[in-house]
C-alpha positions in Angstrom: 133.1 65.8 46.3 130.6 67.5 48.6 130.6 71.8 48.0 130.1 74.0 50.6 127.5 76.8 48.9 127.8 80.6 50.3 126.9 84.0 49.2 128.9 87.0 48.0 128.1 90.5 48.4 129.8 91.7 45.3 130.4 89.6 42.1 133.6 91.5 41.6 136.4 92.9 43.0 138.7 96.1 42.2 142.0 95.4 42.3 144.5 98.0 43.9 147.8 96.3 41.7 149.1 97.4 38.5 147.0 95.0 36.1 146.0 95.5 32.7 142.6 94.7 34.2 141.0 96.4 37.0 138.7 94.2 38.2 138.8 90.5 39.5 136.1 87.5 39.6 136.4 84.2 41.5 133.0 82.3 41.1 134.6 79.6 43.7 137.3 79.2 46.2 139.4 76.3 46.5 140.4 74.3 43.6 140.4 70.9 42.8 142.9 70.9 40.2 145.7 70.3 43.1 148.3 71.8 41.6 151.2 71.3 43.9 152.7 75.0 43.4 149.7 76.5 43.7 150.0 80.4 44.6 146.4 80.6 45.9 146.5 78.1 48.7 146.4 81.6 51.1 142.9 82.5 50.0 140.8 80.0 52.7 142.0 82.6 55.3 139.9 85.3 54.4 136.7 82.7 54.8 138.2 81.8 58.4 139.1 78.6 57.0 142.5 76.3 58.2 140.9 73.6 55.4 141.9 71.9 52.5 142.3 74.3 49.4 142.2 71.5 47.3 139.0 69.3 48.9 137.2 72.5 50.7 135.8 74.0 47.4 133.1 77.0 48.3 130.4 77.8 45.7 128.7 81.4 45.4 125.6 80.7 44.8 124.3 84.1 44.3 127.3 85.2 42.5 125.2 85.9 39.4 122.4 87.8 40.6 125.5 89.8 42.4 127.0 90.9 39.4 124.0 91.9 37.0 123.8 94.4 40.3 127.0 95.7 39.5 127.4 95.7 35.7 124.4 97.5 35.2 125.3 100.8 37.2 125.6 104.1 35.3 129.1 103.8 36.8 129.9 100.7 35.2 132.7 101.9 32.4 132.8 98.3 30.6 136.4 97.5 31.8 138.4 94.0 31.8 137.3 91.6 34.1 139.6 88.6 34.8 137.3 85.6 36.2 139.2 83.0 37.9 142.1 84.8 39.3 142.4 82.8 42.3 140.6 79.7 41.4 140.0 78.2 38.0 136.5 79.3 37.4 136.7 75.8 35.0 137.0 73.4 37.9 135.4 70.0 38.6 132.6 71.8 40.3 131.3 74.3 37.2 130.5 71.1 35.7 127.7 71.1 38.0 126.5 74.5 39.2 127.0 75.8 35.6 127.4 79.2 36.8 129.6 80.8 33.8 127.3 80.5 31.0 125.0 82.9 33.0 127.8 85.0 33.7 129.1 85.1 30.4 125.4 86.1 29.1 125.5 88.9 31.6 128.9 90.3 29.9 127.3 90.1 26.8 124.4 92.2 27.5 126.6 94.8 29.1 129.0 94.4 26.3 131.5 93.9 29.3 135.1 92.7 28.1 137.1 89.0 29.9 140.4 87.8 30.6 139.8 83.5 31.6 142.4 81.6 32.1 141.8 77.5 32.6 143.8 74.3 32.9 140.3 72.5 32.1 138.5 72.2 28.8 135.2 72.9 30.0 135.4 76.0 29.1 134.5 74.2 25.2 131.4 73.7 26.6 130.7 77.1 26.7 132.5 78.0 23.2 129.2 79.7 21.4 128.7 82.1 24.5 132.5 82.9 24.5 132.8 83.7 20.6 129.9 85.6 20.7 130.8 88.1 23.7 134.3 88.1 21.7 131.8 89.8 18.6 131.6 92.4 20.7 134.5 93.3 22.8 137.8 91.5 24.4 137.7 88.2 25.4 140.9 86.4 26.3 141.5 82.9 26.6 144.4 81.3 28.1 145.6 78.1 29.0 148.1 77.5 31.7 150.3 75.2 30.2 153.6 74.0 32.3 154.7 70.3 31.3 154.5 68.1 28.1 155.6 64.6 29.8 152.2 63.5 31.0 154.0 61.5 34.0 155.3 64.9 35.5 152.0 66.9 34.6 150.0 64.3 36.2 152.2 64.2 39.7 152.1 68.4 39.5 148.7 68.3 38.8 146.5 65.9 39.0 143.0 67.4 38.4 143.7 69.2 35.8 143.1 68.2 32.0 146.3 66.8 29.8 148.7 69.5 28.3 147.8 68.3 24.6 144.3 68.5 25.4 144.9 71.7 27.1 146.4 73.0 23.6 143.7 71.8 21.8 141.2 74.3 23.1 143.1 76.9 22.0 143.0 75.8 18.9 139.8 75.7 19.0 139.3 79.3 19.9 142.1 80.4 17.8 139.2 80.0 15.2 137.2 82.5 16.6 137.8 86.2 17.5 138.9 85.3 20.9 142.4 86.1 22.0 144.2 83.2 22.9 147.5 82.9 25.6 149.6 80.2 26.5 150.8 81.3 30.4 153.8 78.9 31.5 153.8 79.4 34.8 155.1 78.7 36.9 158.3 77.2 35.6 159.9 74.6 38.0 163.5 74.4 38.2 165.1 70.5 37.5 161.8 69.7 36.9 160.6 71.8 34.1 162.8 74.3 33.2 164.6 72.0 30.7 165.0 73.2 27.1 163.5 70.1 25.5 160.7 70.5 27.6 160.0 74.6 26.9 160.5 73.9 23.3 157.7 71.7 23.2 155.6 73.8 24.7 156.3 76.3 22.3 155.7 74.5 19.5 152.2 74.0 20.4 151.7 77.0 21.0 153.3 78.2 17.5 150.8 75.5 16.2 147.9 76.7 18.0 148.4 80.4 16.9 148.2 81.6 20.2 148.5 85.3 20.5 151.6 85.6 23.1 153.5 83.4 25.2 153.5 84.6 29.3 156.5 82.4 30.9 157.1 83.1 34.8 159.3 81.3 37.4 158.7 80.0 40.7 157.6 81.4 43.7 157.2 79.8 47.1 155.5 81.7 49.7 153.6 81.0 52.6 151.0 77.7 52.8 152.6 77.2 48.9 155.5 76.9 50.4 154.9 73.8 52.8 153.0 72.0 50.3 155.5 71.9 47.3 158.4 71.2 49.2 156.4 68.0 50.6 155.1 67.0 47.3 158.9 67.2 45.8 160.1 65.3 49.0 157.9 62.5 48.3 157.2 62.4 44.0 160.9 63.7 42.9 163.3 62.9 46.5 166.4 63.3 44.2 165.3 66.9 44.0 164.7 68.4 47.2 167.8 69.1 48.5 168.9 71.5 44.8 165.6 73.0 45.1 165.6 73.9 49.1 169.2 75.4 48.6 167.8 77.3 45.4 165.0 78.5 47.5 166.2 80.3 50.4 164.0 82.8 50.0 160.9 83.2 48.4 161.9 82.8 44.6 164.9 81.6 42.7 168.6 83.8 42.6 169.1 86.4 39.7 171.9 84.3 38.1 169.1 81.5 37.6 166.2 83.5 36.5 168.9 85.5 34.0 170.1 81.6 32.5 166.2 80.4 32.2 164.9 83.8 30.6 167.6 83.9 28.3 166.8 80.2 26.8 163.1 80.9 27.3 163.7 84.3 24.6 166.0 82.4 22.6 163.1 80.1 22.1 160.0 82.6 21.9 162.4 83.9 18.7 162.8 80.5 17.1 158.6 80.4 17.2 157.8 83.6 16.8 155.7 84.3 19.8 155.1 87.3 21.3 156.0 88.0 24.6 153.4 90.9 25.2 150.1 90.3 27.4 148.4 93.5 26.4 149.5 93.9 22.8 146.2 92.1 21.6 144.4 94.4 24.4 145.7 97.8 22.8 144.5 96.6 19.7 140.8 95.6 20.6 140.7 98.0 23.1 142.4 101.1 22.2 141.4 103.0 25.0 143.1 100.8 27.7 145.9 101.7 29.8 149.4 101.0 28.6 149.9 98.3 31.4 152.0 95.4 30.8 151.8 92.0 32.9 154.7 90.3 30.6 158.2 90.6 31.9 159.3 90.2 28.6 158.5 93.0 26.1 159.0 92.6 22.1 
């Protein structure tokens, strides 16, 4: 897949929502993952770009060089940097421009703590780097997890890496002082949202001593919208119609969300997974703000 390479004037962005991190890092746009639901699809606008999100992947090349600018201002105050918010910072095309392990020894010498959250298991390639920088402040490392039955995963999406492979990175840095998060998001309705299915998930990530469990529903919004809704009419027909009268609007009725939430706790119980986000952070991190991301407190 040919990249298009540009430049960035800053590495990383502030972001004006109510995070538990402040700041935001997206080494590339577009993904190659293809995941049908994708939220992110909207982002080619901003580089005046009608394209493919999924083929038109942009590279900053000087993304590096960018943020060693910023990290090592007297104003810097060390906060939580999430890399990848937009698009997996893991993708096909890290494999070749490498640009993480530069980045992540740039948050080590500014002691500078990470949230990274991947659906690829390149980020093993980079496991010495990560465990070290976790030495020294937070690092979090999730997995977005939303599907057990390969044949479903691979139709939802088809670049990223299997679900039990997926799993077994966290195990993998459950062995080191990272934090670790299974994120299953989003959860589809008819498709995913079935208990046989969540239990699963949870299992793994019972087995994989992850450090919470972030579950969310579906949202369809704007270019996301268009896309899933022709992805379901072609892969899953028998669905379309229950999931266009469930989705009137941009996300699913109260009386749905209530049902799945309250399987979805029953379950997090049964496991004994925590629910909370920032838990993990208050206790590394003492001085962070009491934010919380997880719409499902302990």
């Amino acid at each position: 897949m040919p990249y298009q390479e540009i430049t960035c004037n800053t590495a990383i962005g502030h972001l004006k929502r109510q995070f538990p991190y402040a700041w935001n890092m997206n080494p590339y746009r577009g993904c190659a993952h293809g995941c049908r639901y994708c939220f992110a699809m909207y982002s080619h606008r901003y580089l005046d770009d009608s394209g493919d999100y999924f083929n038109d992947i942009y590279v900053k090349t000087n993304i590096v060089d960018r943020l060693e600018l910023q990290l090592r201002r007297p104003s810097w105050k060390r906060e939580i940097i999430n890399i990848g918010g937009v698009a997996d910072c893991y993708q096909p095309a890290e494999a070749h421009y490498q640009l993480m392990p530069e980045i992540l020894k740039l948050l080590i010498r500014y002691r500078t703590p990470c949230i990274i959250c991947t659906k690829s298991t390149l980020v093993l390639r980079d496991y010495d780097l990560i465990d070290e920088l976790s030495r020294l402040t937070y690092v979090n490392v999730a997995a977005t997890v939303t599907c057990m039955d390969e044949n479903i995963r691979k139709k939802l999406e088809p670049g990223g890496a299997p679900s039990s492979q997926r799993f077994a990175m966290l195990k993998e840095f459950s062995k080191t002082n990272v934090s670790t998060g299974l994120h299953v998001m989003p959860i589809i309705p008819y498709l995913t949202d079935n208990e046989a299915n969540l239990r699963a998930l949870f299992a793994q990530a019972a087995d994989c001593r992850v450090g919470y469990v972030l579950p969310g529903t579906l949202y369809l919004r704007g270019n996301t919208r268009q896309v899933f809704f022709s992805f379901i009419q072609e892969a899953f027909p028998a669905l379309y119609e229950p999931l266009t009268q469930l989705y009137k609007k941009g996300s699913a009725g109260k009386d749905y969300k209530d049902r799945l939430y309250q399987m979805v706790n029953k379950l997090r119980r049964q496991y004994g997974l925590s629910s909370s986000y920032s838990a993990l952070m208050r206790e590394k991190m003492p001085h962070t703000e009491n934010r919380q991301l997880s719409m499902f407190d302990d």
